[in-house]
Short mmCIF file of the C-alpha atoms (twelve columns), coordinates in Angstrom:
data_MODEL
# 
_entry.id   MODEL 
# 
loop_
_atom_site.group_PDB 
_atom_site.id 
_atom_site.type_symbol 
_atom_site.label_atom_id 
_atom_site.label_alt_id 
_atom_site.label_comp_id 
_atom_site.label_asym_id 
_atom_site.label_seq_id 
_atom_site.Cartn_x 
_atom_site.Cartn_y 
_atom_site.Cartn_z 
_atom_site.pdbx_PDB_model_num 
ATOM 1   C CA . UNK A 1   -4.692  -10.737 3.541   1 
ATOM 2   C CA . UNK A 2   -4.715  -7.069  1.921   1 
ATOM 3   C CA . UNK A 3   -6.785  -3.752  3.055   1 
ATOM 4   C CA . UNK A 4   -8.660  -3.164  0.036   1 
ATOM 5   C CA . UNK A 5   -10.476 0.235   -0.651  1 
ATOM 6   C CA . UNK A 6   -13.737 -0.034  -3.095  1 
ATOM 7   C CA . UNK A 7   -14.774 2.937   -4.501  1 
ATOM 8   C CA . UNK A 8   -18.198 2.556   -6.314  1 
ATOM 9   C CA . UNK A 9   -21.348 4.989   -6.762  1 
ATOM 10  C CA . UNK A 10  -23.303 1.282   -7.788  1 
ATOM 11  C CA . UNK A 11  -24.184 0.103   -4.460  1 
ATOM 12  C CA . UNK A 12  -24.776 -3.517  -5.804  1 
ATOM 13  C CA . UNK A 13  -21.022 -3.321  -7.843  1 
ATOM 14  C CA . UNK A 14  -19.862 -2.347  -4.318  1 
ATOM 15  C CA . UNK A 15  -21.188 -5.337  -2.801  1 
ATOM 16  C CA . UNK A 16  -20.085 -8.060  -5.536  1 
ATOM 17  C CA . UNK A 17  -16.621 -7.083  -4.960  1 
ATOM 18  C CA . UNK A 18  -16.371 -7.034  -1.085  1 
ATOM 19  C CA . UNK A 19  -18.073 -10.446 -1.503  1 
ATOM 20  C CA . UNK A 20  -15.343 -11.868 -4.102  1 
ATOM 21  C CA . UNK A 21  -12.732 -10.232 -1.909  1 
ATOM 22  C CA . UNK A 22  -14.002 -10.962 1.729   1 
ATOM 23  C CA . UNK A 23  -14.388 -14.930 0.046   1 
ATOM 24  C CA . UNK A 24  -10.497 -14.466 -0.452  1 
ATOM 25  C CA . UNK A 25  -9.551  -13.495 2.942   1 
ATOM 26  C CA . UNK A 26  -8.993  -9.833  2.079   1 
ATOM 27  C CA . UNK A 27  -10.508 -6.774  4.769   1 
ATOM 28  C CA . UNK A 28  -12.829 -4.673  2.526   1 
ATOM 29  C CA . UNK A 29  -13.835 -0.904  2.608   1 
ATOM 30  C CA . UNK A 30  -16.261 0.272   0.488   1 
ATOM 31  C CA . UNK A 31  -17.443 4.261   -0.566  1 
ATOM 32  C CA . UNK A 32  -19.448 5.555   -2.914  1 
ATOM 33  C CA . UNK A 33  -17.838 8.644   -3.748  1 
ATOM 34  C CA . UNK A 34  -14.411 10.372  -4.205  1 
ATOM 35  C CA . UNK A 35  -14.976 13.098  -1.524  1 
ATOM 36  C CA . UNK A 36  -15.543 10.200  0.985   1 
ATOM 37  C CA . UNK A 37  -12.441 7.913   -0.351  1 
ATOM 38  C CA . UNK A 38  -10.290 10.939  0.009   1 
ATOM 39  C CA . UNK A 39  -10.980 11.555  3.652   1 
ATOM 40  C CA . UNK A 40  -10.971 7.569   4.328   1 
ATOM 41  C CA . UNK A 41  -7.055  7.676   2.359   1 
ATOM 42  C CA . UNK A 42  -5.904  10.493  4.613   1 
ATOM 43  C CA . UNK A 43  -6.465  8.465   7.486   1 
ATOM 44  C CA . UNK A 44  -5.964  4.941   7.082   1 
ATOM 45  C CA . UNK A 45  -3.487  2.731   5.292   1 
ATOM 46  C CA . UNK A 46  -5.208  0.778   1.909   1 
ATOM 47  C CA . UNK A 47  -2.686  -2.109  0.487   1 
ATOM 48  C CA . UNK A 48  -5.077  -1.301  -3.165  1 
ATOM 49  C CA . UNK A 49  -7.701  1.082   -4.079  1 
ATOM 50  C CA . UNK A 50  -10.143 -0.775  -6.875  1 
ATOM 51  C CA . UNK A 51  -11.889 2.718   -8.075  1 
ATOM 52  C CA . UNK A 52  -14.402 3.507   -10.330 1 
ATOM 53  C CA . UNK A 53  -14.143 6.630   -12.867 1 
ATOM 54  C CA . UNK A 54  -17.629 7.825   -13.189 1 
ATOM 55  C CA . UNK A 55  -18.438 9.347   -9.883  1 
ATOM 56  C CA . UNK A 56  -21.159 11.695  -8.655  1 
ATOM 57  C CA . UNK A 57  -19.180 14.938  -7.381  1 
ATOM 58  C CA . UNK A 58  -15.345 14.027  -7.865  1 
ATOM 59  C CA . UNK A 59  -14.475 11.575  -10.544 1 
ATOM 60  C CA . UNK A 60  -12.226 8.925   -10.274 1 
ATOM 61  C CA . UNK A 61  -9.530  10.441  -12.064 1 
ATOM 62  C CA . UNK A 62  -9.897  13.358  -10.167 1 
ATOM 63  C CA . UNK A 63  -9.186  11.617  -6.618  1 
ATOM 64  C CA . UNK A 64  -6.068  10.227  -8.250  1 
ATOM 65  C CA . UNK A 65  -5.076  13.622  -9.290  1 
ATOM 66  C CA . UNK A 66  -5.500  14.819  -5.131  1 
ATOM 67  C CA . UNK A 67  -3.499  11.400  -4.085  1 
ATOM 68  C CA . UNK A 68  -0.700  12.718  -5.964  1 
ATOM 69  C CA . UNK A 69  -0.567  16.247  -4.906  1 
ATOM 70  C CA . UNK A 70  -1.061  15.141  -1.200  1 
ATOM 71  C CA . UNK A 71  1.453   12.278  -1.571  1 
ATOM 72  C CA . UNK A 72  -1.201  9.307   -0.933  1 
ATOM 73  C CA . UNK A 73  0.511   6.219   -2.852  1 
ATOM 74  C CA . UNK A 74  -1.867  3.118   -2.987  1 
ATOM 75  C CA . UNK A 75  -1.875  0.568   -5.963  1 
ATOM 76  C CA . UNK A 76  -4.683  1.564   -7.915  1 
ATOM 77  C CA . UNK A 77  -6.860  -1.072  -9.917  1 
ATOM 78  C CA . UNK A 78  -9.865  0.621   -12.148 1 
ATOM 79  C CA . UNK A 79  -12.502 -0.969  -12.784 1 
ATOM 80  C CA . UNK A 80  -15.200 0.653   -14.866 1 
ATOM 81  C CA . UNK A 81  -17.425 0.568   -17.404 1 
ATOM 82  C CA . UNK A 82  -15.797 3.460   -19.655 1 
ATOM 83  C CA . UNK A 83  -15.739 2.390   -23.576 1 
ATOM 84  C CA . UNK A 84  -13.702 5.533   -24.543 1 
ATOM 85  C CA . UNK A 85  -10.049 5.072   -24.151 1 
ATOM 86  C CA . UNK A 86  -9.167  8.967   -22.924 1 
ATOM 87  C CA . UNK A 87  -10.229 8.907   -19.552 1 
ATOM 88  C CA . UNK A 88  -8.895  5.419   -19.049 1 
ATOM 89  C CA . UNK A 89  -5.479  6.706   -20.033 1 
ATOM 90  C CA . UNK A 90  -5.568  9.296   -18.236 1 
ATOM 91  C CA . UNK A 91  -6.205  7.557   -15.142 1 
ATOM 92  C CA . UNK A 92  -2.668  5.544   -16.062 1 
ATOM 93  C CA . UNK A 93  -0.923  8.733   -16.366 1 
ATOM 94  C CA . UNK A 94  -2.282  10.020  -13.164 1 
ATOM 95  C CA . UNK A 95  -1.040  6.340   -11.203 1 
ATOM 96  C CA . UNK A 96  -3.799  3.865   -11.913 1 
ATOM 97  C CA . UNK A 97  -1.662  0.549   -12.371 1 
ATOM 98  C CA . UNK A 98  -4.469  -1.406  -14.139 1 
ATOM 99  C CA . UNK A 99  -7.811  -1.398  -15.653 1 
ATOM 100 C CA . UNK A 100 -10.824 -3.934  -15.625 1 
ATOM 101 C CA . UNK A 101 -13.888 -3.222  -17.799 1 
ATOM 102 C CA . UNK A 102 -17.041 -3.947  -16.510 1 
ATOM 103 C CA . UNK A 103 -18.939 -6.500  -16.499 1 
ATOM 104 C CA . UNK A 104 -15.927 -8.784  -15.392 1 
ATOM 105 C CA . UNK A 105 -16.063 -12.578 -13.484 1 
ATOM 106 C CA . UNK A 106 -15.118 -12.880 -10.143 1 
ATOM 107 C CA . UNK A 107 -11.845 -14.653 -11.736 1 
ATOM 108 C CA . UNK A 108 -11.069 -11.758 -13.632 1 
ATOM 109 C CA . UNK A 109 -11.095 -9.533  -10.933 1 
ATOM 110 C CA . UNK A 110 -9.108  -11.352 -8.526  1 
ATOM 111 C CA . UNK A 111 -6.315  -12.191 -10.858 1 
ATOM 112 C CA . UNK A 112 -5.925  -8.148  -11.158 1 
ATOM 113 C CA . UNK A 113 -5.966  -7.823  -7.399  1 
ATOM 114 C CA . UNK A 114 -3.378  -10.392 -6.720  1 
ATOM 115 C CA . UNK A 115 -1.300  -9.417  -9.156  1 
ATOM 116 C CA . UNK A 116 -0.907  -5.924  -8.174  1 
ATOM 117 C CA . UNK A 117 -0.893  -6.853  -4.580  1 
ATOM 118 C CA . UNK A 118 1.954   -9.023  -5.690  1 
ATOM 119 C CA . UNK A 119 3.717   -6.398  -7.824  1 
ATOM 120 C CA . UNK A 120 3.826   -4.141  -4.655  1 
ATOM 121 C CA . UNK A 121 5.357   -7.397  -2.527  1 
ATOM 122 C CA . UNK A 122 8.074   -8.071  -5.021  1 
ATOM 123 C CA . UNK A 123 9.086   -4.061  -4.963  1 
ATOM 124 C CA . UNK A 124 8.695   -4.156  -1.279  1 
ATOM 125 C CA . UNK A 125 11.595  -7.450  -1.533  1 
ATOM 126 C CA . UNK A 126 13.791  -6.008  -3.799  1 
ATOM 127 C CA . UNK A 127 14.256  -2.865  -2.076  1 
ATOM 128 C CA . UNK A 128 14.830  -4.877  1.743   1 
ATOM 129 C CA . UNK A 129 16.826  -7.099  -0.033  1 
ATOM 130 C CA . UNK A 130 19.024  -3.747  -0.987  1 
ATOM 131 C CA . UNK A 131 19.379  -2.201  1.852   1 
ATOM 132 C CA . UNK A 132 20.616  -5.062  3.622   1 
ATOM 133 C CA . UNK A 133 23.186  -5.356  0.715   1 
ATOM 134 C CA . UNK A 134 24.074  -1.710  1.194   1 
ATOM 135 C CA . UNK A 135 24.516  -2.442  5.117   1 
ATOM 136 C CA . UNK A 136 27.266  -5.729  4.299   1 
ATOM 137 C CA . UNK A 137 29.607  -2.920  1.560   1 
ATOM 138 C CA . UNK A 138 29.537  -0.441  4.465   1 
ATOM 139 C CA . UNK A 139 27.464  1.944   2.486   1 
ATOM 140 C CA . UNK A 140 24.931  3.238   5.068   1 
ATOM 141 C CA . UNK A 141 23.671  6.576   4.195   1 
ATOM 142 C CA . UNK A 142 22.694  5.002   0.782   1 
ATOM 143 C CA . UNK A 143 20.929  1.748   2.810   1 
ATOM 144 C CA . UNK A 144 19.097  4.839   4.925   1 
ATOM 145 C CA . UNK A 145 17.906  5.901   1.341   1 
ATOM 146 C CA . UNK A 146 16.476  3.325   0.333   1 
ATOM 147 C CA . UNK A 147 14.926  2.076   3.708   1 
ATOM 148 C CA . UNK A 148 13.147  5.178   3.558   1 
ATOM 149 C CA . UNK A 149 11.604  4.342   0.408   1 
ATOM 150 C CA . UNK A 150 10.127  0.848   2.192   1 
ATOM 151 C CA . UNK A 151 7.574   3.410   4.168   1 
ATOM 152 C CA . UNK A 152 6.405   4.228   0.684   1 
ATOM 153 C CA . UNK A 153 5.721   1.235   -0.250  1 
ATOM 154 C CA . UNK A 154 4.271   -0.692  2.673   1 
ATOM 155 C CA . UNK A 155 4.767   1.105   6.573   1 
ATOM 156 C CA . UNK A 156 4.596   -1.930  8.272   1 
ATOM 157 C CA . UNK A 157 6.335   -3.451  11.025  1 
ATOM 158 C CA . UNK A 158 9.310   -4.601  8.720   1 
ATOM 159 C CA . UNK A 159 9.776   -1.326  7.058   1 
ATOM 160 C CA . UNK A 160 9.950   0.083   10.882  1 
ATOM 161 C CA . UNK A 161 12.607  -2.890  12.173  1 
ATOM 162 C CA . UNK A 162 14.530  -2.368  8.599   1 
ATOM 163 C CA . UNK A 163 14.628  1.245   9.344   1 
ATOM 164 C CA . UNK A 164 15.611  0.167   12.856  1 
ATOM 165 C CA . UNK A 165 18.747  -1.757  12.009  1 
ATOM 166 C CA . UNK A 166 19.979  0.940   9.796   1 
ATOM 167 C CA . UNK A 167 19.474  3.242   12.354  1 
ATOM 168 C CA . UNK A 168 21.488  0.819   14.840  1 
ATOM 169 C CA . UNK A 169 24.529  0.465   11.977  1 
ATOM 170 C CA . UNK A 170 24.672  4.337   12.067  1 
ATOM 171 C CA . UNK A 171 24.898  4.399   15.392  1 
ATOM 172 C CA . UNK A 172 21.890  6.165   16.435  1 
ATOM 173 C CA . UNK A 173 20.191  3.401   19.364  1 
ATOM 174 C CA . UNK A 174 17.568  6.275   20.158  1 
ATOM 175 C CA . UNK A 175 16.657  6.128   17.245  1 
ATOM 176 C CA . UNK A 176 16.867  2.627   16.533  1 
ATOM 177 C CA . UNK A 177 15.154  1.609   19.527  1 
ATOM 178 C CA . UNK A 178 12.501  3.785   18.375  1 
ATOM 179 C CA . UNK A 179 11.237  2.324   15.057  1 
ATOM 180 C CA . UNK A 180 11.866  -1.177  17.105  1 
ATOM 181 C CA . UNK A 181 8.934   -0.292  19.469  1 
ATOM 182 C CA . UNK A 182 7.234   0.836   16.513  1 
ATOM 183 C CA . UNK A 183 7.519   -1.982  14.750  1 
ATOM 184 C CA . UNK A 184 5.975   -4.034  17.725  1 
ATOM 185 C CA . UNK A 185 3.521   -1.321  18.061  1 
ATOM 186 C CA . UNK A 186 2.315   -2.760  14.444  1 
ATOM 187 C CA . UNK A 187 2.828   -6.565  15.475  1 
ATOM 188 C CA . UNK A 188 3.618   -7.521  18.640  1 
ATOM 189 C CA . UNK A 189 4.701   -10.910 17.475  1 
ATOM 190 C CA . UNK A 190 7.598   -10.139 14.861  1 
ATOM 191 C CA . UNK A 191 9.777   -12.075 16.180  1 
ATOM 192 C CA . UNK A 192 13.477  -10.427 14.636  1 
ATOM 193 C CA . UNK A 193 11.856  -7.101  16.650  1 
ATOM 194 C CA . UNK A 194 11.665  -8.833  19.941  1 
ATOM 195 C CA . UNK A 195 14.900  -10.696 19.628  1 
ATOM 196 C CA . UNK A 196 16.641  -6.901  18.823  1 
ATOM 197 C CA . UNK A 197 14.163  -5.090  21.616  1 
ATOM 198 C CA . UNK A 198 15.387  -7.354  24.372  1 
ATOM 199 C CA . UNK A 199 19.435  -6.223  23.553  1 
ATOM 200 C CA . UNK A 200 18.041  -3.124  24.274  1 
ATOM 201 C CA . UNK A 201 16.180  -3.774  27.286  1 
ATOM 202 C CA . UNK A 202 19.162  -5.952  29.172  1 
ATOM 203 C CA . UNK A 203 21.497  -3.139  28.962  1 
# 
């Protein structure tokens, strides 16, 4: 299941995508305009932002345009009814990762969705399966690095126990301990969390 952000001015395009999404086990958020999806971006975490261009007040290229300056990263998917190519490029340059023209089938829509939800998995993998690489050659302030980078991509509770086990190779348990607890603060049940946690707690 993803956090998905929908950001619409149609109320009735709104709706058809929660509904296709919500039917696939996904939690929904919808907006109607830009001002409104930046606040809702400052303050929660999305997993993808589908986002229409046309917008009454701030366009949809133009909320792209503030994510980057304020260092929001969230997979974008647009999905609009624009014919003319410029804006639509534009919105690539400016971090959209794909583009859906409406109308579109409930198919075509989820096949974007799960592939760019999958994309941001498979970067997610690679880059844990690096650090842990970096942590067996001994190389730890290049495995910080790169665990670092996980937060960009997905802050989750593995990012945070990843982080933690760096931290605990470095020698920092303060630290380490730290972004344990935070990791259960994000799911109490992650198991390789509570197994390191209780080292912690016996000592």
């Amino acid at each position: 299941m993803a956090n998905i952000l929908i950001v619409d001015d149609e109320r009735n395009v709104r709706n058809l995508i929660k509904k296709i999404l919500e039917e696939n086990d996904h939690s929904v958020t919808t907006i109607a305009t830009g001002e409104e999806a930046l606040v809702e971006l400052r303050k929660s975490k999305f997993d993808l932002l589908v986002l229409d261009l046309k917008l009454p007040g701030m366009s949809g290229t133009e909320l792209l345009k503030r994510m980057r300056q304020e260092g929001i990263e969230v997979p974008t998917l647009i999905v609009s009814a624009v014919t003319n190519a410029a804006p639509i490029v534009e919105a690539m340059k400016q971090g959209a990762e794909d583009y859906l023209s409406k109308p579109f089938s409930a198919q075509d829509l989820l096949k974007k969705v799960e592939e760019l939800l999958n994309r941001e998995q498979l970067g997610f993998e690679r880059l844990a399966r690096l650090v842990e690489e970096k942590l067996e050659q001994g190389k730890l302030t290049t495995a910080e690095k790169i665990a670092r980078e996980l937060f960009s991509i997905r802050p989750d509770a593995e990012a945070h126990f990843i982080y933690a086990m760096v931290m605990e190779k470095l020698g920092n348990k303060t630290l380490a301990h730290k972004y344990l607890k935070a990791a259960l603060a994000l799911d109490p049940d992650h198991k390789k969390a509570l197994k390191e946690i209780a080292k912690y707690e016996e000592n």
